[in-house]
C-alpha positions in Angstrom: 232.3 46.2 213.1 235.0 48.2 214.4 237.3 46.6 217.3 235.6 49.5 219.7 232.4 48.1 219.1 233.7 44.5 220.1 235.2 45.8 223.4 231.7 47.1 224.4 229.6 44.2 223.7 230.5 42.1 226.6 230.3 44.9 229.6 226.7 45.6 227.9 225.6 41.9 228.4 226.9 42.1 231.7 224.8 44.8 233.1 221.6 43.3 230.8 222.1 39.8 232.3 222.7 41.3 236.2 220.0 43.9 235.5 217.5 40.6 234.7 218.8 38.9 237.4 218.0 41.5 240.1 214.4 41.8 238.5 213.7 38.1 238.3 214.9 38.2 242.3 212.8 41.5 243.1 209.1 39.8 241.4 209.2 36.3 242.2 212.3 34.9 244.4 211.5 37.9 246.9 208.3 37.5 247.7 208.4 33.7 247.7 211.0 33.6 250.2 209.8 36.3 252.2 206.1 34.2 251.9 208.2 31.9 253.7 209.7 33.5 256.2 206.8 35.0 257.1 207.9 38.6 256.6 205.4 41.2 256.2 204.1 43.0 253.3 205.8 46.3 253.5 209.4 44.6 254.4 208.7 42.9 251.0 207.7 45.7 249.0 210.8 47.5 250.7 213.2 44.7 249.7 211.4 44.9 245.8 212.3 48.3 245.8 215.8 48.4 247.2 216.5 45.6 244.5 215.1 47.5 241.7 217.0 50.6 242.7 220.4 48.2 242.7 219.3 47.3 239.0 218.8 50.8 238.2 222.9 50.9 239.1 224.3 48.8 236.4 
């Protein structure tokens, strides 16, 4: 393994570990909280998608 290949590995984990994040928070913190709330059904799928577009990103 070449000392490139080293610098890459951890901004790669990075973007895997936030990318998981905002997907675990898009299908089951989101609509949990927004359950909650008592926010409606289209706000949620609205939030879903707004937090799946921010994963898309990284």
């Amino acid at each position: 393994m070449n000392q490139n290949q080293k610098t890459q590995n951890p901004p790669e984990m990075a973007s895997l570990l936030l990318g998981a994040g905002f997907a675990l928070a898009s299908l089951i913190i989101l609509p949990a909280v927004a359950q909650r709330v008592g926010l409606g059904s289209s706000v949620t799928i609205a939030l879903r998608g707004a937090l799946m577009r921010a994963a898309n990103r990284f």
